[in-house]
C-alpha positions, 0 to 999 in steps of 0.5 A, a space after each residue: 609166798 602164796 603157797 605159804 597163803 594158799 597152806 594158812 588158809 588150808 588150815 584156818 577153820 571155816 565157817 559153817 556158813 561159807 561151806 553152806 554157800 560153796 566158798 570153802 570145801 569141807 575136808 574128806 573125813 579122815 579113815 577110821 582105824 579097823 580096829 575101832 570100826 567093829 567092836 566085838 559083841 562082847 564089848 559092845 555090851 560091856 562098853 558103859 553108857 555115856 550117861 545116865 539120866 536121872 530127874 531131878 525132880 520126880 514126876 509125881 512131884 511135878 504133879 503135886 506141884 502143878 495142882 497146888 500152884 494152880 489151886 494157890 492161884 485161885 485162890 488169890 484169884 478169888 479174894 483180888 475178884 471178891 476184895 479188889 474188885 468187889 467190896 466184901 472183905 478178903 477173909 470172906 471168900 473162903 466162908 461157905 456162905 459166901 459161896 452159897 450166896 454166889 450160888 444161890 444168886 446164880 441159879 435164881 437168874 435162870 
């Protein structure tokens, strides 16, 4: 009867934590095949790759994409600022005059 045991638990699989803590021995590997263990230069270089990997999207896109996030985030960022915060109308941030103003009342402070 305990050998019957002593086999179960032989081959219940382990935990990864148990063989890290020395309770459960981790089985020697098994022997490769002489055939599978040198491939022939031939083969090797005929031999397919696992996978190739592709973008799904290409980087000058994700570019693109980053700077026109970035401007649409300032410019929501300029009219909640100017309309929210401030009292002017949410049109009024991308006037040209409303940029000069800024830039004038900023220049006439230093």
């Amino acid at each position: 009867m305990s050998d019957e045991r002593h086999q179960e638990r032989m081959h219940r699989p382990s935990s990864r934590m148990a063989r890290r803590k020395g309770r459960v021995r981790k089985s020697p590997p098994a022997p490769a095949e002489p055939e599978a263990q040198a491939l022939p230069a031939e083969e090797e270089a005929a031999a397919p790759r696992r996978f190739a990997r592709t973008r799904l999207i290409p980087i000058g896109l994700r570019l693109t994409i980053v700077a026109a996030l970035m401007a649409l985030s300032l410019a929501a960022g300029a009219v909640v600022g100017y309309s929210a915060i401030g009292d002017g109308a949410w049109l009024d941030v991308f006037r040209p005059s409303t940029w000069q103003h800024i830039l004038d009342f900023v220049e006439k402070g230093t």
